[in-house]
PDB file with one MODEL, atoms N, CA, C and O in Angstrom:
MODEL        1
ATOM      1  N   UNK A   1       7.774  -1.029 -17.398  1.00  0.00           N
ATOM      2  CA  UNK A   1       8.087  -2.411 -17.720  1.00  0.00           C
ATOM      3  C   UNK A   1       8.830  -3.087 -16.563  1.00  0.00           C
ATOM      4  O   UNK A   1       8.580  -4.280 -16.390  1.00  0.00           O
ATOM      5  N   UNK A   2       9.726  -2.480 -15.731  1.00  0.00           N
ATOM      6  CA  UNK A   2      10.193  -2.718 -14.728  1.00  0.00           C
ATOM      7  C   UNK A   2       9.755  -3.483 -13.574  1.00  0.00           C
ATOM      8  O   UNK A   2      10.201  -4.484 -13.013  1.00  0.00           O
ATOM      9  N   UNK A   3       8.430  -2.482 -13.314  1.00  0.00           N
ATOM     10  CA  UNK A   3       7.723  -2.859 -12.260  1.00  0.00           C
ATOM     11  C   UNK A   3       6.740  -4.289 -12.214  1.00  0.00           C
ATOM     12  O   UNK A   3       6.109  -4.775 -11.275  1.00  0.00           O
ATOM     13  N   UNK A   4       6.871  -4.669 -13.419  1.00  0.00           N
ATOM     14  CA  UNK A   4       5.874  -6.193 -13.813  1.00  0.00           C
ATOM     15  C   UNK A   4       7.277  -7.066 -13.197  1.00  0.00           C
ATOM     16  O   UNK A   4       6.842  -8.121 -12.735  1.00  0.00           O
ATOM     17  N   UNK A   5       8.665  -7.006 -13.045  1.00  0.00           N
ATOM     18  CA  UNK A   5       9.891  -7.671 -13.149  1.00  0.00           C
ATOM     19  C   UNK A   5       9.980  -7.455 -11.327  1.00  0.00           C
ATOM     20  O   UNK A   5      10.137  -8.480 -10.664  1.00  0.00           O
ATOM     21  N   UNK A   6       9.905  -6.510 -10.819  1.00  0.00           N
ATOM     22  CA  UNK A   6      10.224  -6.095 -10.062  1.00  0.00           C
ATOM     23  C   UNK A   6       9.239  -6.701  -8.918  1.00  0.00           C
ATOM     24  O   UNK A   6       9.676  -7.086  -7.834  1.00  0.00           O
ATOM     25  N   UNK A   7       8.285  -6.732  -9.163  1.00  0.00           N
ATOM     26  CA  UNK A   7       7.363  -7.220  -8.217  1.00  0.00           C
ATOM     27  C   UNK A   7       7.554  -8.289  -7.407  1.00  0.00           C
ATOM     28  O   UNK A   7       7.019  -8.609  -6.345  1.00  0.00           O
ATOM     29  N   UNK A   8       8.837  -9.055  -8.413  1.00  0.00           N
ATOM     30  CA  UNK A   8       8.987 -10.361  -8.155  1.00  0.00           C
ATOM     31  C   UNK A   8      10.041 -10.600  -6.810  1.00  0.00           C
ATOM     32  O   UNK A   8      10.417 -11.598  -6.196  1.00  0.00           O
ATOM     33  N   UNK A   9      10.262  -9.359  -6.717  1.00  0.00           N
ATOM     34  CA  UNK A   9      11.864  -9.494  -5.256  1.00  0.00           C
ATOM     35  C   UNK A   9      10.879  -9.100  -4.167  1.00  0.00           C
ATOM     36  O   UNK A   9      11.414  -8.681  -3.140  1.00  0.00           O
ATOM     37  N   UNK A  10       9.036  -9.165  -4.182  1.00  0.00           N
ATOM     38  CA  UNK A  10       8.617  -9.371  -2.799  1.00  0.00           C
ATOM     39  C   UNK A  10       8.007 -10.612  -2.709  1.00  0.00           C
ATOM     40  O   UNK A  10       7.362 -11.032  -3.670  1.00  0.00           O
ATOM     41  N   UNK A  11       8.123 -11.286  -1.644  1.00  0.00           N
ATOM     42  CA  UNK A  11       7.584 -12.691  -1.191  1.00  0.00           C
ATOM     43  C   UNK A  11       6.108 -12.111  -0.330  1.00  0.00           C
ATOM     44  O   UNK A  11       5.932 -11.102   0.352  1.00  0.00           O
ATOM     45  N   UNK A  12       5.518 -12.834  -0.575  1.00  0.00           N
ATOM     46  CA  UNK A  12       3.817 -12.774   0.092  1.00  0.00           C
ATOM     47  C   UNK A  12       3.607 -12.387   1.300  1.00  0.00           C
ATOM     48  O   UNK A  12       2.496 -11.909   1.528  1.00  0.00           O
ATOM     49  N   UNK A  13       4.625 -12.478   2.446  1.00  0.00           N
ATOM     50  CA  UNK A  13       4.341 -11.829   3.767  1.00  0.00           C
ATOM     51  C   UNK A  13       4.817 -10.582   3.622  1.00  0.00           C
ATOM     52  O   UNK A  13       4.589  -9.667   4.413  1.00  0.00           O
ATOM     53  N   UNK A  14       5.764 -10.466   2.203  1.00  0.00           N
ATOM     54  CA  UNK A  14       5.805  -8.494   1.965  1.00  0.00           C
ATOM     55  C   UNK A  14       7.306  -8.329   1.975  1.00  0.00           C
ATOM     56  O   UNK A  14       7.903  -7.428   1.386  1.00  0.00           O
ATOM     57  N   UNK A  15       7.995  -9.513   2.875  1.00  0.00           N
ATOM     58  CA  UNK A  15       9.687  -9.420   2.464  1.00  0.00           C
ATOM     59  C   UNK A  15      10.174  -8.802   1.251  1.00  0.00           C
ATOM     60  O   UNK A  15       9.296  -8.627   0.406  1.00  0.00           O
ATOM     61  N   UNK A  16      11.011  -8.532   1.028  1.00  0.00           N
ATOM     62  CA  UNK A  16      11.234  -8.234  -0.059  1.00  0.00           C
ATOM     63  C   UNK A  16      12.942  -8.316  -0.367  1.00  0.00           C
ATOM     64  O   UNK A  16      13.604  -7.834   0.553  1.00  0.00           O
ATOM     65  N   UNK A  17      13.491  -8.686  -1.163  1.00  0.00           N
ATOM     66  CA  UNK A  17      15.172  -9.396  -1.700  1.00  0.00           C
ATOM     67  C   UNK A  17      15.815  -7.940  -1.022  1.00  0.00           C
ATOM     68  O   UNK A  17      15.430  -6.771  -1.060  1.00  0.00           O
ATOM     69  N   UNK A  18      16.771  -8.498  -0.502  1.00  0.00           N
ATOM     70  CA  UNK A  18      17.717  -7.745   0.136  1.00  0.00           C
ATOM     71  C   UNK A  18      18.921  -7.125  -0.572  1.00  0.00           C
ATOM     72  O   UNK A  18      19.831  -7.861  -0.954  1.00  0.00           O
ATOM     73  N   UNK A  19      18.974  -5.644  -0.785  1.00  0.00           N
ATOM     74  CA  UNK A  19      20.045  -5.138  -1.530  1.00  0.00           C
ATOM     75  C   UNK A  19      20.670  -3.809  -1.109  1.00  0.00           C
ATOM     76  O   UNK A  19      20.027  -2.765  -1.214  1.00  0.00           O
ATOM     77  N   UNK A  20      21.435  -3.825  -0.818  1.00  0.00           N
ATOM     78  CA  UNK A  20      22.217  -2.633  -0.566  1.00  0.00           C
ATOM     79  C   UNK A  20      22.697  -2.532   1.260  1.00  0.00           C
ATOM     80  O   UNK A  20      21.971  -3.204   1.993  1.00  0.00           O
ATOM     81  N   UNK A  21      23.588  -1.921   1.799  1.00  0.00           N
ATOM     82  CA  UNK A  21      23.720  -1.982   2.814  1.00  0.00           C
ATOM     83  C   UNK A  21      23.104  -1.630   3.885  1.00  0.00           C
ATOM     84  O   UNK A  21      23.293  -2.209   4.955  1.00  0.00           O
ATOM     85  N   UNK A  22      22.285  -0.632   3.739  1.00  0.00           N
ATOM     86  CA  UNK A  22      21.534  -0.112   4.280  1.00  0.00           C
ATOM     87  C   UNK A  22      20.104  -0.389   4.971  1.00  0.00           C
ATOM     88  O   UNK A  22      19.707  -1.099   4.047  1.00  0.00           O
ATOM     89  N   UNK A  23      19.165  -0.388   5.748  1.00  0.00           N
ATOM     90  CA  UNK A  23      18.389  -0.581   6.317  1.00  0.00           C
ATOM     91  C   UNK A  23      17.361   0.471   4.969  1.00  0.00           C
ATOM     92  O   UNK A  23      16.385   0.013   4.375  1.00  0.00           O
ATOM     93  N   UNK A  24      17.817   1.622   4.807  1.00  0.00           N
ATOM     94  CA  UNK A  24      17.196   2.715   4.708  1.00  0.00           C
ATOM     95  C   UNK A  24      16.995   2.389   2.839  1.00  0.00           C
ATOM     96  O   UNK A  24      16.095   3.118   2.422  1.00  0.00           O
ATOM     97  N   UNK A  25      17.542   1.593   1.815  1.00  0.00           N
ATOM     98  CA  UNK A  25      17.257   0.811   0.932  1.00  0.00           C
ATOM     99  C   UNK A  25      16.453  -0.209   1.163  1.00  0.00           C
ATOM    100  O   UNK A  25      15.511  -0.138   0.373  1.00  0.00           O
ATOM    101  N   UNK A  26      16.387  -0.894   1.686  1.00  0.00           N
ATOM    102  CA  UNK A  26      15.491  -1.802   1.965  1.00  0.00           C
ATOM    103  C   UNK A  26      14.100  -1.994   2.105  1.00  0.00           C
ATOM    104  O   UNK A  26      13.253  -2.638   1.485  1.00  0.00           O
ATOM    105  N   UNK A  27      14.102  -0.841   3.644  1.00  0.00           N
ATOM    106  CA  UNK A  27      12.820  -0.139   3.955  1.00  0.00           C
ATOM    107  C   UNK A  27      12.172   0.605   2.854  1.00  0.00           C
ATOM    108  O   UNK A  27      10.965   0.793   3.012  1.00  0.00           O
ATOM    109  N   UNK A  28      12.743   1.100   1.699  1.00  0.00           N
ATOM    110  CA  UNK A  28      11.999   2.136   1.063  1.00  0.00           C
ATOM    111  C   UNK A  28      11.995   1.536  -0.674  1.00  0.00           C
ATOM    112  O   UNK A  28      12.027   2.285  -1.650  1.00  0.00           O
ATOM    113  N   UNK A  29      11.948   0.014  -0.726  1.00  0.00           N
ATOM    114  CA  UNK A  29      11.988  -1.290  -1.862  1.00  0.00           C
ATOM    115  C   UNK A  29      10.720  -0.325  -2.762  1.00  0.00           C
ATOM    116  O   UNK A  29      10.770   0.141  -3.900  1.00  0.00           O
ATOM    117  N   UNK A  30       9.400  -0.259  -1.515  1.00  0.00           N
ATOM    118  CA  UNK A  30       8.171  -0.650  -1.979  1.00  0.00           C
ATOM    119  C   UNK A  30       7.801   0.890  -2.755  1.00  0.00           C
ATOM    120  O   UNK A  30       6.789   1.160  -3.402  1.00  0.00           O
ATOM    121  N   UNK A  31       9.029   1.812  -2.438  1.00  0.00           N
ATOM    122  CA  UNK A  31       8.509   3.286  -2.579  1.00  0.00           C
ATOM    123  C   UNK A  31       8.182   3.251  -4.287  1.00  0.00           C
ATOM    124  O   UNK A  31       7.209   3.855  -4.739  1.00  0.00           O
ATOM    125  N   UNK A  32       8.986   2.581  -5.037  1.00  0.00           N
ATOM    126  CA  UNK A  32       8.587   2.670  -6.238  1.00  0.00           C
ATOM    127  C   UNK A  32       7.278   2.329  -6.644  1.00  0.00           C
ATOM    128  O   UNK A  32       6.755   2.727  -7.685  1.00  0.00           O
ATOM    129  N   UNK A  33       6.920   1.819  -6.071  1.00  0.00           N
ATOM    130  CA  UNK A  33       5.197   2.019  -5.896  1.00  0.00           C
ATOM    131  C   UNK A  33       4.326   2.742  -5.949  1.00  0.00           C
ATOM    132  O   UNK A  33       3.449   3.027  -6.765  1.00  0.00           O
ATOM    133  N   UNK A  34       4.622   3.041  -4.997  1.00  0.00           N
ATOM    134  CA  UNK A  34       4.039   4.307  -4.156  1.00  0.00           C
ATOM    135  C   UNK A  34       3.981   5.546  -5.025  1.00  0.00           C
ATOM    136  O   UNK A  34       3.014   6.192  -5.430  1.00  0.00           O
ATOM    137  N   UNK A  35       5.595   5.735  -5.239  1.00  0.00           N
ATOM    138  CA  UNK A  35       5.784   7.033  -6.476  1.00  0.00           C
ATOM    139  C   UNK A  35       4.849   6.620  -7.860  1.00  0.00           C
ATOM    140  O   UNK A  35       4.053   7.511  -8.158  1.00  0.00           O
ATOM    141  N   UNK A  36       4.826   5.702  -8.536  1.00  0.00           N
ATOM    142  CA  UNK A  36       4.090   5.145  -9.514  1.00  0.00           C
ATOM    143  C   UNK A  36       2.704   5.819  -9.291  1.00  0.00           C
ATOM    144  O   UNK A  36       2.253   6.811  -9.864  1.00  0.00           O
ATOM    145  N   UNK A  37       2.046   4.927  -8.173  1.00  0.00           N
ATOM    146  CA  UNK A  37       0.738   6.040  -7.544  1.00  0.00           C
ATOM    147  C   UNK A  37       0.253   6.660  -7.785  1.00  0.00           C
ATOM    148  O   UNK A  37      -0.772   6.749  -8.461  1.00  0.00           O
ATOM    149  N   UNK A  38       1.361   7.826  -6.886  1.00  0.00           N
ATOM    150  CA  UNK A  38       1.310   9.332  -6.686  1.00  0.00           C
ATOM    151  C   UNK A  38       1.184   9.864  -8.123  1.00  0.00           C
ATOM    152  O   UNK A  38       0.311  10.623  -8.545  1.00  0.00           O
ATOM    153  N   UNK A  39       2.374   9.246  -8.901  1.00  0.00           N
ATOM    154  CA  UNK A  39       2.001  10.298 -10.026  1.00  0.00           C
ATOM    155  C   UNK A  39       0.641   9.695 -11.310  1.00  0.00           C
ATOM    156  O   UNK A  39       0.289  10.206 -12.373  1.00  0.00           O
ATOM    157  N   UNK A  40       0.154   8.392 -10.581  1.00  0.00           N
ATOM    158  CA  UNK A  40      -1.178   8.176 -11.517  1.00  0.00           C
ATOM    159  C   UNK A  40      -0.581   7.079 -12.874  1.00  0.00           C
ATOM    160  O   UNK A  40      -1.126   6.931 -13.968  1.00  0.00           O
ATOM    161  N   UNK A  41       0.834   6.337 -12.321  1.00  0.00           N
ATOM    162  CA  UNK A  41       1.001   5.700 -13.580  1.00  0.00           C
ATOM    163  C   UNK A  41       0.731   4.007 -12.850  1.00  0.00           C
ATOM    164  O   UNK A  41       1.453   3.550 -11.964  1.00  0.00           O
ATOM    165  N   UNK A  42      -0.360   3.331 -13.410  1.00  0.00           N
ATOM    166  CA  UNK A  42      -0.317   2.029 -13.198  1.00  0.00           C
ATOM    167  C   UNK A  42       0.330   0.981 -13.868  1.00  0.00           C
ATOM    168  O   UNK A  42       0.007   0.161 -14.727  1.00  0.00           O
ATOM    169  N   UNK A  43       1.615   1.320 -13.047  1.00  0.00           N
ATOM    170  CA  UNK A  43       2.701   0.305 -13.706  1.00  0.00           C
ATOM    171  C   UNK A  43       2.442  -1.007 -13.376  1.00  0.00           C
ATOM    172  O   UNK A  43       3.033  -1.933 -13.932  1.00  0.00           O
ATOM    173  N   UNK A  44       1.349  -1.218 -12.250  1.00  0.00           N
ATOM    174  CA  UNK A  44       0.989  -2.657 -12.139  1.00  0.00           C
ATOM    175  C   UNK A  44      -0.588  -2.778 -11.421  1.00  0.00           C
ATOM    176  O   UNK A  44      -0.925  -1.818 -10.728  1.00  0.00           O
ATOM    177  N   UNK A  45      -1.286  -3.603 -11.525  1.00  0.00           N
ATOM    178  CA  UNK A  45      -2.900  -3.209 -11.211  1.00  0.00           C
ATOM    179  C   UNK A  45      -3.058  -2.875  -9.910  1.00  0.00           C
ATOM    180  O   UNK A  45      -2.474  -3.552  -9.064  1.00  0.00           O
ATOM    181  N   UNK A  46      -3.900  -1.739  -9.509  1.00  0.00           N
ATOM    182  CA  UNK A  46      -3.606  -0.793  -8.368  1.00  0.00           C
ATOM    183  C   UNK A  46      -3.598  -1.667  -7.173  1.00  0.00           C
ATOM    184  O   UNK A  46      -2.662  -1.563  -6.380  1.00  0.00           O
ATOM    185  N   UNK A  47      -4.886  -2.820  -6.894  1.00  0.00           N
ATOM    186  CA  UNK A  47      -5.016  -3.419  -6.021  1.00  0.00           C
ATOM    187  C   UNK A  47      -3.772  -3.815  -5.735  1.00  0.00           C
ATOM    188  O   UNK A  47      -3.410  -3.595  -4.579  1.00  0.00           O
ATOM    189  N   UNK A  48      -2.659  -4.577  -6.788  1.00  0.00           N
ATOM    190  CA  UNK A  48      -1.892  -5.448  -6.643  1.00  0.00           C
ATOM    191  C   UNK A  48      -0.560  -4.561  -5.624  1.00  0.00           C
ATOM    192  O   UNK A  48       0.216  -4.789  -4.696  1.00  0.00           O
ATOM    193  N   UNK A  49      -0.972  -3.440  -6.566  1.00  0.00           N
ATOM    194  CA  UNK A  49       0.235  -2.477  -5.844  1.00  0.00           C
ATOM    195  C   UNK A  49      -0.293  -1.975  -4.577  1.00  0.00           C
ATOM    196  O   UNK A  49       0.833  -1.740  -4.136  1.00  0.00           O
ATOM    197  N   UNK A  50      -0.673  -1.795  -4.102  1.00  0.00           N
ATOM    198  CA  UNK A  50      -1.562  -1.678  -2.546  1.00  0.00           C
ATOM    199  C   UNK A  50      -1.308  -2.445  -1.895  1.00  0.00           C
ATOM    200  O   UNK A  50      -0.786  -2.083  -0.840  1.00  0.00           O
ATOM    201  N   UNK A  51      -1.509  -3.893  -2.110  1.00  0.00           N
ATOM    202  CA  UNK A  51      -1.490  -5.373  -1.004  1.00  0.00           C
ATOM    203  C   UNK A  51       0.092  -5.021  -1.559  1.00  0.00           C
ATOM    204  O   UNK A  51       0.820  -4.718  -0.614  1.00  0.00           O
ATOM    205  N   UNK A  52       0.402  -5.010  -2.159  1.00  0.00           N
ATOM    206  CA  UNK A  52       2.287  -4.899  -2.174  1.00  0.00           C
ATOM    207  C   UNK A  52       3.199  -4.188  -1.320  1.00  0.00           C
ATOM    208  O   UNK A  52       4.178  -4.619  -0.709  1.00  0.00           O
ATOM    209  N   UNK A  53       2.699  -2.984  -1.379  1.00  0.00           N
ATOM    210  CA  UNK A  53       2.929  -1.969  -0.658  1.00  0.00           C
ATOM    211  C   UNK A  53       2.709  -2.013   1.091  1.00  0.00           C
ATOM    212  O   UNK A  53       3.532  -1.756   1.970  1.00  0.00           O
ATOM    213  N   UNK A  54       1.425  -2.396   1.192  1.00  0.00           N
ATOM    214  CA  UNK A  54       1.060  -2.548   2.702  1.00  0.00           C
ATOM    215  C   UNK A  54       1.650  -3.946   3.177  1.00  0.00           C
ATOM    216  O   UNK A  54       1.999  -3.978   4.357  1.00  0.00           O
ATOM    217  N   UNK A  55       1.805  -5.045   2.469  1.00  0.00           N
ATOM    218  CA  UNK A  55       2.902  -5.927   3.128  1.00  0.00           C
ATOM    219  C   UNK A  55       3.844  -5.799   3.194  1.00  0.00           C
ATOM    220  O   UNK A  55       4.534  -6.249   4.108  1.00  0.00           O
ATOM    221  N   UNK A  56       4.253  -5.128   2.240  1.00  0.00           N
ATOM    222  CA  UNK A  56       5.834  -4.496   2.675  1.00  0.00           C
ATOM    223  C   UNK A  56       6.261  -3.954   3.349  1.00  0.00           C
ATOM    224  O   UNK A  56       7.455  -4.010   3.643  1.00  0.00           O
ATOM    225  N   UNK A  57       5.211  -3.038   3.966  1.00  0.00           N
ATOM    226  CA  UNK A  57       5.184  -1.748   5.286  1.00  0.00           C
ATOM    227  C   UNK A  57       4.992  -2.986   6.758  1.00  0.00           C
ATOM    228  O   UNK A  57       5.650  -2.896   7.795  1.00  0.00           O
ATOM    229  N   UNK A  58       3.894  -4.117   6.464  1.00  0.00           N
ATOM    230  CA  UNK A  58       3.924  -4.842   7.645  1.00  0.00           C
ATOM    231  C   UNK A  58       4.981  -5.459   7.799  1.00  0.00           C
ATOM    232  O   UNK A  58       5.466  -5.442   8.930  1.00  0.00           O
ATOM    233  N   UNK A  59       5.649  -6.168   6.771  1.00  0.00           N
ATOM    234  CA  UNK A  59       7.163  -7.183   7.148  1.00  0.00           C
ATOM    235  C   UNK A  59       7.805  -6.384   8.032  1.00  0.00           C
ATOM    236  O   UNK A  59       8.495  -7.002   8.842  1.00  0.00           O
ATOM    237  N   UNK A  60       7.793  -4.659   8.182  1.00  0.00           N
ATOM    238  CA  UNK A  60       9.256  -4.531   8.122  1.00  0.00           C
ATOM    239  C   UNK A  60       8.625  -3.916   9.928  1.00  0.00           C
ATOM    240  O   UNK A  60       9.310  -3.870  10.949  1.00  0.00           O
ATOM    241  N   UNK A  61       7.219  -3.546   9.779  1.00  0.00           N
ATOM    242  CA  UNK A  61       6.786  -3.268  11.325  1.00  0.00           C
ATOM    243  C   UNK A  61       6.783  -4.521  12.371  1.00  0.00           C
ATOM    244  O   UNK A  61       6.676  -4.350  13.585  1.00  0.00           O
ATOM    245  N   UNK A  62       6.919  -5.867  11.724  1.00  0.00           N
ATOM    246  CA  UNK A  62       7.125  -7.467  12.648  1.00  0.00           C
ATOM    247  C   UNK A  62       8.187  -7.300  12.992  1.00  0.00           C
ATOM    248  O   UNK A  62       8.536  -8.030  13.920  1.00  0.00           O
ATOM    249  N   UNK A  63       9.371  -6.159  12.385  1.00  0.00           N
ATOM    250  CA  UNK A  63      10.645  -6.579  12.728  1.00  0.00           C
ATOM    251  C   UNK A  63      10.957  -5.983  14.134  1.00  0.00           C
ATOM    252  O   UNK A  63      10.125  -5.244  14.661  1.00  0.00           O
ATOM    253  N   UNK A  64      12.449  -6.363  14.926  1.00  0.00           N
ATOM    254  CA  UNK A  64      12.713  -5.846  15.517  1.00  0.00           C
ATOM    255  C   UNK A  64      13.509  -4.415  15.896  1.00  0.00           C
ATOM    256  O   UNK A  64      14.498  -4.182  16.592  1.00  0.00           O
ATOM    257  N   UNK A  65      12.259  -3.243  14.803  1.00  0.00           N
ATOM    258  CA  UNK A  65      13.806  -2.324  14.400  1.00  0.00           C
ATOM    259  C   UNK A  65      13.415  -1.054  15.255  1.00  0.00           C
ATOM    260  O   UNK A  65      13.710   0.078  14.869  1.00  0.00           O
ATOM    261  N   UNK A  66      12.710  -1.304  16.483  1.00  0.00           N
ATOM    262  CA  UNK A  66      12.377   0.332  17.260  1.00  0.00           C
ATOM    263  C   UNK A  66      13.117  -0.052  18.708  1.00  0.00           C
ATOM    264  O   UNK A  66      13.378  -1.174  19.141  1.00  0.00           O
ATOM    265  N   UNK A  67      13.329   1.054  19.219  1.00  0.00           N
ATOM    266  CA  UNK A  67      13.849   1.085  20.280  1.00  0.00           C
ATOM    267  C   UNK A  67      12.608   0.779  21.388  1.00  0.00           C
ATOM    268  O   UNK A  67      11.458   0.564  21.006  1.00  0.00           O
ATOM    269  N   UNK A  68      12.898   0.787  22.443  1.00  0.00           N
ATOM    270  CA  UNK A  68      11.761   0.323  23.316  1.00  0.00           C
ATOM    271  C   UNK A  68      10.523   1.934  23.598  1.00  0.00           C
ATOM    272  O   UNK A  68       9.407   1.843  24.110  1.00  0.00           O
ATOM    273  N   UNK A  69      11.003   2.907  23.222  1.00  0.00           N
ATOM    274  CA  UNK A  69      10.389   3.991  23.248  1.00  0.00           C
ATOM    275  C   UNK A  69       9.713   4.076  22.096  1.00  0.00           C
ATOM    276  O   UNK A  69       8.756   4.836  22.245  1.00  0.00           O
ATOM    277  N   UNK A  70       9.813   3.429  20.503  1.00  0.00           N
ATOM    278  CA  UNK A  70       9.037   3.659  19.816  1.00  0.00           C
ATOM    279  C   UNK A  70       9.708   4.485  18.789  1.00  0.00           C
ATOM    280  O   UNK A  70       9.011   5.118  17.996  1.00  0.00           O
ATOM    281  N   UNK A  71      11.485   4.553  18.710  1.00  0.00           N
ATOM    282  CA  UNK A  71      11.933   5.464  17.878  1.00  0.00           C
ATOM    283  C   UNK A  71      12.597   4.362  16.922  1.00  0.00           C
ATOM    284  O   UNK A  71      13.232   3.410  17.375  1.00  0.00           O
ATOM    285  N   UNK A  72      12.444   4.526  15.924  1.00  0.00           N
ATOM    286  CA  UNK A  72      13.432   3.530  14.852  1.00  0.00           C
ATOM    287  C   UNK A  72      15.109   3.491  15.100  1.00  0.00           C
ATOM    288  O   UNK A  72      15.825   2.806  14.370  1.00  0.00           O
TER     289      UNK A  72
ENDMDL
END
């Protein structure tokens, strides 16, 4: 039931509402997803969770968060 509520803290380029101090919360918003998935429960229609998921992974690859070598 969550995840119909939840969907709503990502914006369309994949942002997603900012919570916790961490980089490492942030980055990992979309994992509840993902875990949903993995274990085969469609807490929200798969497509939807896919384009969710993969914009969420692109917002955060536009950012400026690697070192010039390519290490986070």
């Amino acid at each position: 039931m969550f995840a119909g509520q939840f969907k709503a803290w990502f914006a369309k380029d994949g942002a997603a509402f900012p919570y916790g101090r961490s980089q490492t919360y942030r980055f990992g918003q979309a994992s509840a997803f993902v875990g949903a998935a993995l274990a085969g429960n469609e807490t929200i229609p798969w497509g939807e969770c896919k384009w969710l998921v993969l914009n969420h992974l692109r917002q955060w690859l536009r950012q400026p968060i690697f070192e010039r070598d390519g290490v986070l």
